[in-house]
C-alpha positions, 0 to 999 in steps of 0.5 A: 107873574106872582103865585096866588097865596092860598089860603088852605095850605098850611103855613108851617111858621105860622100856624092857625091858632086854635082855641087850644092854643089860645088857652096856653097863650100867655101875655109878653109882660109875664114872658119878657117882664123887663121888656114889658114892665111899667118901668120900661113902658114908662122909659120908652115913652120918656125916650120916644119921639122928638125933644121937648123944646122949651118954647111951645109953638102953635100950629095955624093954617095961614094963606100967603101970596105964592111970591111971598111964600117963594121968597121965604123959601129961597133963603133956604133951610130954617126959613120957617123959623126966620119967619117965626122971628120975623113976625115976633120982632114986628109984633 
């Protein structure tokens, strides 16, 4: 069975932070300014996430029969994009 934590009993790592403490506190950019710049916020951000595809997609909620759906689902992976080029060759 996992012990209660308690509360009152003081954790040695993290300690209670005090007004005192508060007052010495500095901000990380002044303490680590090459991880906390704005050039490097601005490198994180520009590096962060997915690319940036050429063709800007939409995204729509669409009811389809479930057969339907199955089937597109059955050719495998990439379906959605084979439907995507379906629909545009039909337009």
């Amino acid at each position: 069975m996992k012990r209660k934590s308690n509360p009152r009993k003081a954790d040695r790592e993290n300690p209670v932070w005090t007004k005192e403490t508060f007052a010495r506190a500095r901000k990380a950019r002044d303490v680590l300014p090459e991880s906390f710049g704005a050039a490097s916020a601005a490198k994180m951000l520009k590096s962060r996430g997915r690319p940036k595809s050429g063709r800007a997609r939409t995204s729509i909620s669409l009811r389809l029969p479930s057969e339907t759906l199955a089937r597109w689902k059955a050719t495998g992976p990439g379906w959605q994009t084979r439907m995507a080029e379906a629909l545009s060759r039909a337009v």
